[in-house]
N, C-alpha and C positions, 0 to 999 in steps of 0.2 A: 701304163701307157706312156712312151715314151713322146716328150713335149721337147717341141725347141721354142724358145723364147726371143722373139728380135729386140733390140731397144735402138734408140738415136734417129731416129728418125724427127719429124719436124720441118718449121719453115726456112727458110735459106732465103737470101738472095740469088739472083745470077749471078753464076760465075763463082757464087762463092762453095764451099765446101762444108761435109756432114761425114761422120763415121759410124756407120751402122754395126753395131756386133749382133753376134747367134750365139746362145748358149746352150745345153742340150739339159733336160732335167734331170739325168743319168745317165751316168758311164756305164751299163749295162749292154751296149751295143759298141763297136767297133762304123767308124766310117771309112767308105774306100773315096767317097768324095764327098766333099758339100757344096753349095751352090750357094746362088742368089738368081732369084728370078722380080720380075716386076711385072705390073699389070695396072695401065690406066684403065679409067672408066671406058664401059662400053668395048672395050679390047682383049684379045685373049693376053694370055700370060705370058708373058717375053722370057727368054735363055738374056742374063744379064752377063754373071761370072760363074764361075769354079773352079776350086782347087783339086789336087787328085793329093790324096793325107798322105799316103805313102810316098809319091814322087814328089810332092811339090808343083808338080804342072800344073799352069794354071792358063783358064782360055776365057774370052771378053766376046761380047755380041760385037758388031760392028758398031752398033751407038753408043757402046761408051767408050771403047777401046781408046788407050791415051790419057783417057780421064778420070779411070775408078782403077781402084787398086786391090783384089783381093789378098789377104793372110788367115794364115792357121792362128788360132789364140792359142796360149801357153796350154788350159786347160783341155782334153779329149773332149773333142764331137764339138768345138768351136771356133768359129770363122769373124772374121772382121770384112767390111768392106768400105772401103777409102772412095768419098766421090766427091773429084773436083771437078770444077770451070760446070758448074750446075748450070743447064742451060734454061733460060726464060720459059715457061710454060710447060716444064716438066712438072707432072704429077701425076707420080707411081704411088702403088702400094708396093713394096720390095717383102719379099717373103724369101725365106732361109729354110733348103733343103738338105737333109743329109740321103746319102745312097749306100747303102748296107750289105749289096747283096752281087758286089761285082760286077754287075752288068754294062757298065762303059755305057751308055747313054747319058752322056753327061748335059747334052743339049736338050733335051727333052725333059719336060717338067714328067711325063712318065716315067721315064728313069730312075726318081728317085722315091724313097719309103717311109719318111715323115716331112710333117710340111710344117712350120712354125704361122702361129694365127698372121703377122704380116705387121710390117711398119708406114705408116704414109709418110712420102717426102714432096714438098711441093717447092717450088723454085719460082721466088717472087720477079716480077721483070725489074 
């Protein structure tokens, strides 16, 4: 059973900054993209980022866009994601998806075919 694993998460201030990685437990699968999605309390699951592995393209919801920065890690089937200017009252759970099977849904947490258990990030005022 293929796992992805997030780490970095944690408290912050506003404004300040946190770098989330995804690891995958096996190279046994190929990604055509991986993602980050969030989900505060009480809310569904938000489209955060994602890169596409092969191209490099990479696309940002509206609320962070400016702010967060996704990369591929050196390693197959892992992702980094850079988040600055943390704004006062943000607290996500951020969860790390990979997408396996080509289907270009990249915005949709359906779209993709493993989901890593999730990191919390909270942003003190």
């Amino acid at each position: 059973q293929v796992q992805l694993v997030e780490s970095g998460g944690g408290l912050v201030q506003a404004g300040g900054s946190l770098r989330l990685s995804c690891a995958a437990s096996d190279d046994t699968f190929s990604s055509y993209a991986m993602g980050w999605f969030r989900q505060a309390p009480g809310k569904e699951r938000e489209f955060v980022s994602v890169i596409g592995w092969s191209s490099g393209l990479t696309y940002y919801g509206d609320s962070v866009k400016g702010r967060f920065t996704i990369s591929k890690g050196d390693a197959k089937n892992s992702v980094y994601l850079q988040m600055d200017y943390l704004k006062p009252g943000e607290r996500d759970v951020y969860y790390c998806a990979a997408e396996t099977l080509g289907r270009n849904s990249w915005f949709l947490k359906d779209g993709y075919d493993f989901w890593g258990q999730g990191t919390p990030v909270t942003a003190t005022p």
